[in-house]
C-alpha positions in Angstrom: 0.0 0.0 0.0 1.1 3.4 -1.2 0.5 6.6 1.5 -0.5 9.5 -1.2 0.6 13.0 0.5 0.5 14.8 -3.1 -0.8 17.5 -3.1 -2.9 17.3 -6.3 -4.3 15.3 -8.3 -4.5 13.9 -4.9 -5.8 10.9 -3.5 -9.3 9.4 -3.9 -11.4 7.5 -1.5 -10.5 3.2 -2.8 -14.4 2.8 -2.9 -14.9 5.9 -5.5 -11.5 4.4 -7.2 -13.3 0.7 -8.0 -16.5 2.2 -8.7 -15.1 4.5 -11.5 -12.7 1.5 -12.4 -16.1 -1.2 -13.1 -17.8 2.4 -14.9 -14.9 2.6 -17.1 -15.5 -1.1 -18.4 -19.6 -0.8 -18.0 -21.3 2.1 -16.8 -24.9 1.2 -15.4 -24.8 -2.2 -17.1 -25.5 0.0 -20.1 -22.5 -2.2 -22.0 -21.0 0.7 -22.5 -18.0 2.6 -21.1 -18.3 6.0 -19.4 -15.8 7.0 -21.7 -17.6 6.9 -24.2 -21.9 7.2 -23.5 -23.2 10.4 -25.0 -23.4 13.2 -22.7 -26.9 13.7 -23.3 -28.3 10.1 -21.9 -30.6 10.0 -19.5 -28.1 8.3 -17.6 -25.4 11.0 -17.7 -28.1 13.5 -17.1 -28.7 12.0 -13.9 -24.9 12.4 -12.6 -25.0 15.7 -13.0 -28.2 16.2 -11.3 -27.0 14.3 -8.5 -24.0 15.8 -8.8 -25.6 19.3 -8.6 -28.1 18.5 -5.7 -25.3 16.6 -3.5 -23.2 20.0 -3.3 -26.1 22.3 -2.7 -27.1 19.3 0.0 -23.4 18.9 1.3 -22.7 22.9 1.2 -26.2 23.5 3.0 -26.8 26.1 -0.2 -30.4 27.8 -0.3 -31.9 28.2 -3.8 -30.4 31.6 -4.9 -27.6 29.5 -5.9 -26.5 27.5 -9.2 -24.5 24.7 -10.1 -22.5 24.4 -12.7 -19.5 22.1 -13.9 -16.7 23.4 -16.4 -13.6 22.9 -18.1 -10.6 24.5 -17.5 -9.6 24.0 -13.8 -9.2 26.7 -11.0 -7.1 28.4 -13.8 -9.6 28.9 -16.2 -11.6 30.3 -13.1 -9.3 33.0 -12.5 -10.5 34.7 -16.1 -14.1 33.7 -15.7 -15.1 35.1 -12.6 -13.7 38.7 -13.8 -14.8 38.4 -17.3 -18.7 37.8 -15.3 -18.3 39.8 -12.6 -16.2 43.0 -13.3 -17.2 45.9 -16.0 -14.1 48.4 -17.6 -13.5 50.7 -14.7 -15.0 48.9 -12.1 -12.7 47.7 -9.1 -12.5 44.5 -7.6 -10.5 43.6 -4.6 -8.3 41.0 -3.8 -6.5 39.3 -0.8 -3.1 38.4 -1.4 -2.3 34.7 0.5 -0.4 33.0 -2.0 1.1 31.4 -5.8 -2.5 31.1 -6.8 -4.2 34.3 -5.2 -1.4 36.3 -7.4 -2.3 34.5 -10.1 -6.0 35.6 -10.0 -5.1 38.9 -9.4 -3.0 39.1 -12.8 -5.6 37.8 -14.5 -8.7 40.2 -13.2 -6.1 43.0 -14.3 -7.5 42.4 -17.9 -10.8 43.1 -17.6 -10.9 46.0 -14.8 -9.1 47.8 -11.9 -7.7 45.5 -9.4 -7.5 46.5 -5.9 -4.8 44.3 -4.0 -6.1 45.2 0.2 -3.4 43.2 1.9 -0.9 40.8 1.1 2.1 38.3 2.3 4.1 38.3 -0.2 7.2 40.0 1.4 6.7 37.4 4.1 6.6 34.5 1.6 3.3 33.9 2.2 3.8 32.5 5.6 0.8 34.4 7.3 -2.9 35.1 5.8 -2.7 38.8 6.3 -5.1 40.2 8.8 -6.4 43.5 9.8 -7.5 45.2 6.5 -10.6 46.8 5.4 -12.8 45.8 2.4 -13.7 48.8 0.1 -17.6 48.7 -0.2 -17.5 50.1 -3.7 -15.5 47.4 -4.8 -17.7 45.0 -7.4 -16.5 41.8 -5.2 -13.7 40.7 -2.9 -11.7 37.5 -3.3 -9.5 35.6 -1.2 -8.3 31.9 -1.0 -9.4 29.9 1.2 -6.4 27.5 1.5 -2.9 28.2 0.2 -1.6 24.3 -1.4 1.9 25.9 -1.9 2.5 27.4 1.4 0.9 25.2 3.9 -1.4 28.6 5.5 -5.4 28.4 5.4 -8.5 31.1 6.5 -10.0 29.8 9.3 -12.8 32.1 9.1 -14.0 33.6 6.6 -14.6 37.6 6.6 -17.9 39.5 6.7 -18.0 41.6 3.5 -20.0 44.5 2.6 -19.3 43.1 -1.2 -20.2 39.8 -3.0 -17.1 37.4 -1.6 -15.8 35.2 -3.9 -13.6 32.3 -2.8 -11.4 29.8 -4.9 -11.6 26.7 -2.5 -10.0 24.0 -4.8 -8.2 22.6 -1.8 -10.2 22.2 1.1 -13.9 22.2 -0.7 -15.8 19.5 1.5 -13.3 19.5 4.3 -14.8 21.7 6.8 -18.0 23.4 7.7 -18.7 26.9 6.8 -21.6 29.6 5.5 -21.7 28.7 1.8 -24.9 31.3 1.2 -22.5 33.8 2.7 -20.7 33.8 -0.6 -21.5 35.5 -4.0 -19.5 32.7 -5.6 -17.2 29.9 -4.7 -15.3 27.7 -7.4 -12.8 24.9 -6.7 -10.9 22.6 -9.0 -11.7 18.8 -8.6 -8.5 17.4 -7.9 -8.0 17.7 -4.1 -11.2 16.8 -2.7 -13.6 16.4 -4.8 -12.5 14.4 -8.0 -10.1 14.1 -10.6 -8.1 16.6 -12.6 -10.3 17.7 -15.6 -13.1 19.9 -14.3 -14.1 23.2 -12.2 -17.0 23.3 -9.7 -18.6 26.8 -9.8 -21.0 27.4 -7.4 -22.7 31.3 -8.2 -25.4 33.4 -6.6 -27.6 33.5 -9.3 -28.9 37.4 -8.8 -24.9 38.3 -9.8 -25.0 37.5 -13.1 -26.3 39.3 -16.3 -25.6 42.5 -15.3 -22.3 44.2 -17.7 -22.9 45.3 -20.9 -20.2 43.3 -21.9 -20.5 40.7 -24.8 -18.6 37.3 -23.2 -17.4 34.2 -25.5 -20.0 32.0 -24.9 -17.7 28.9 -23.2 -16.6 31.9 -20.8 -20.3 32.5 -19.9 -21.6 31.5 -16.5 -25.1 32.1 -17.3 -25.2 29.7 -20.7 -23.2 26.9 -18.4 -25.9 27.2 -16.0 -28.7 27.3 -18.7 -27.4 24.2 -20.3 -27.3 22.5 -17.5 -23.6 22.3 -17.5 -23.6 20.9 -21.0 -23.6 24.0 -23.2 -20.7 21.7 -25.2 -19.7 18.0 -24.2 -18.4 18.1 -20.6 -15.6 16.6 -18.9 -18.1 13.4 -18.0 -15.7 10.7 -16.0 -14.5 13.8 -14.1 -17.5 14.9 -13.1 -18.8 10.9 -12.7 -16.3 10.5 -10.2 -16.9 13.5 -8.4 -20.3 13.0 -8.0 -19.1 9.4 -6.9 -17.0 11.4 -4.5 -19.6 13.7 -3.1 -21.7 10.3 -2.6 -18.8 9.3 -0.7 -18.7 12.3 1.6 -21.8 11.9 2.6 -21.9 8.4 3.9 -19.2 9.2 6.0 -21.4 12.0 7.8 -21.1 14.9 5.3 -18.8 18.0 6.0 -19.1 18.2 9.3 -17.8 14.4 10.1 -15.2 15.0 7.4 -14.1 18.3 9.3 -13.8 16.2 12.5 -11.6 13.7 11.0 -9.5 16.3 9.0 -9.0 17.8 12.4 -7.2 15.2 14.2 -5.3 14.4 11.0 -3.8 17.9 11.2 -3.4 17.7 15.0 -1.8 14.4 14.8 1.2 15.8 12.3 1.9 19.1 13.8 1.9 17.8 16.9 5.1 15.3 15.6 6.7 18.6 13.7 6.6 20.9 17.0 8.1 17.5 18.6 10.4 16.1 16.7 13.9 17.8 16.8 14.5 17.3 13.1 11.8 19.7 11.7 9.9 22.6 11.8 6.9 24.0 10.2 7.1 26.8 7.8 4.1 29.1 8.2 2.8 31.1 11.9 0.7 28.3 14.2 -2.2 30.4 14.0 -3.2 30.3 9.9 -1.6 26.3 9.1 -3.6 25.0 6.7 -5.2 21.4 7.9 -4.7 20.4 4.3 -1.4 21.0 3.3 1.0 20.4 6.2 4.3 22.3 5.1 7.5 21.7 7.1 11.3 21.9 6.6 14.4 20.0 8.4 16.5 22.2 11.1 19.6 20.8 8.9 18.5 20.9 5.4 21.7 18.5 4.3 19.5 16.0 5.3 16.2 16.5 3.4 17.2 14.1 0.2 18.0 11.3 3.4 14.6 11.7 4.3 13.1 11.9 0.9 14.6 8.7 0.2 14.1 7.3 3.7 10.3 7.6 3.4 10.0 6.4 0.0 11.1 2.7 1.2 8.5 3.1 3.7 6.1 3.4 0.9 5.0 7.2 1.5 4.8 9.4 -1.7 4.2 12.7 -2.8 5.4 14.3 0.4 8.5 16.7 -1.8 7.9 20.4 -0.6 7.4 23.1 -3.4 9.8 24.6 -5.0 8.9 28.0 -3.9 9.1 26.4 0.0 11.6 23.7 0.0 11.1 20.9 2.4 8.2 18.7 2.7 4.4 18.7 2.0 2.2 16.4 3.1 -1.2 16.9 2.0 -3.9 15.4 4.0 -6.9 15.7 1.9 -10.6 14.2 2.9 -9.4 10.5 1.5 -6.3 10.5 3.2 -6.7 7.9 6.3 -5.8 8.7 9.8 -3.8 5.4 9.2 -1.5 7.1 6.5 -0.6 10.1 8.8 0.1 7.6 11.7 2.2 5.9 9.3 4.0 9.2 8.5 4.8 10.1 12.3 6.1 7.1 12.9 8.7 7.0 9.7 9.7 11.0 11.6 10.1 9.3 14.6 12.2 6.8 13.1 14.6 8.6 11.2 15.0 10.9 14.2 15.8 7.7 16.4 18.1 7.1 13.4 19.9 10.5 13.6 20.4 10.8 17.5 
């Protein structure tokens, strides 16, 4: 058995994995492969509209809010929301946490004024930054909820006299929180929630229509949601498997179990990084992210030991980011308590080893 820290695609649940494994070979004992039904079946219609009523049911979302599934990723994201959202001249604001908040931020700067309230940067994005006011002329104000690269995460989300918009690729369906409190929220699959291959928007339906703007019609939230998320052919086994996924959430007690166990995950590992006289953790205690658990060695000679020391104990995807260095272990909703025991114990053993 493999333990999967990477940090994206990450790991799926085993039960999701064989599901989509008998789909791919026959998919409703249709004889056919997911791979290759028609999108518009009244089989595949019914993925997505379980798909669809298993976020609003899993995200507690009241019915001023739509659904849609798109291609593209996060990335893709970081264009639409702007292209929807923000008119020429208008001003948006931004929070500034990390790699993928910058990159948002450098694409809204195409399509209006981008207002940049507080960042980390200088810091190396080793704090969410704190103590800043949202302009209540701004169109919207977006933050990240969880920063993969860095290891830091929002615990709470701010109150905000604008629409709040929220990329939450990586901790989606992790932990509890006020989804009708946001104007939007969109999240790639590929931490928690699926495969690589497709974008979960979910959009506050009164925002939309109102620029005078003429958008591309595949950049168009409005015709996604009208089509039902099949405006062209969608990205089906990625959204099949995160509606598998979702499914999968649920019977373990929805968000709020998943929160509980992600909890004591976390707990479990920074608890051996404070410890353990080898390492340290890399962002302030108060914003660590409990889904990307960053830390570097005290003596950084020995990082490649350890690298190759876990990787005969059968742990992967635990190499830090370039931008950090060290070690990140991501600890996403299908990650067992059993991996990150497994994990402490290989620390504790190389420090036994280096004593």
């Amino acid at each position: 058995m493999k333990h999967n820290f990477g940090a994206g695609p990450g790991i799926l649940p085993q039960e999701v994995l064989k599901q989509a494994a008998e789909a791919v070979l026959n998919f409703n004992n249709s004889g056919l492969s997911i791979l290759e039904i028609s999108h518009r079946t009244p089989d595949f219609e019914s993925v997505v509209s379980e798909a669809c009523s298993l976020v609003k049911e899993l995200l507690n979302l009241n019915d001023d809010y739509a659904i849609t599934f798109l291609h593209g990723g996060a990335s893709m994201q970081f264009a639409m929301v702007p292209f929807n959202l923000l008119g020429a001249g208008e001003t948006a604001a931004y929070l500034d946490s990390g790699t993928w908040a910058s990159k948002a931020i450098k694409e809204a700067k195409f399509f209006g004024n981008v207002n940049v309230i507080a960042s980390s940067k200088e810091a190396n994005y080793t704090f969410i930054p704190k103590d800043y006011t949202i302009p209540a002329d701004a169109k919207y104000f977006h933050v990240t909820s969880n920063n993969t690269i860095y290891g830091t995460q929002l615990h709470e989300f701010p109150e905000s006299p604008v629409p709040l918009v929220s990329d939450m690729s990586s901790d989606i369906f992790s932990r509890v929180f006020d989804a009708n409190k946001f104007g939007l929220i969109y999240a790639g699959a590929q931490k928690n929630m699926g495969p690589a291959g497709v974008a979960l928007a979910i959009i506050k339906k009164d925002l939309l229509g109102k620029l005078d703007r003429k958008i591309p019609s595949m950049l168009n939230y409005q015709l996604h949601i009208e089509n039902g998320s099949m405006y062209n052919t969608p990205p089906v086994f990625a959204i099949y498997v995160s509606m598998l996924t979702l499914r999968w959430v649920k019977a373990q007690g929805g968000v709020a179990a998943m929160e509980k166990i992600n909890n004591k995950k976390a707990a479990t590992l920074y608890a051996e990084i404070d410890r353990n006289s080898l390492f340290k953790g890399t962002c302030v205690a108060e914003d660590r992210s409990r889904m990307n658990v960053c830390f570097i060695m005290e003596n950084q000679e020995l990082e490649k030991e350890f690298l190759d020391f876990v990787k005969k104990a059968d742990i992967v995807g635990l190499k830090g980011h370039r931008s950090v260095g060290g070690f990140r272990a991501s600890i996403y909703n299908a990650l067992p308590q059993s991996s990150v025991d497994h994990l402490v114990n290989v620390m504790q053993e190389f420090e036994n080893l280096k004593k």
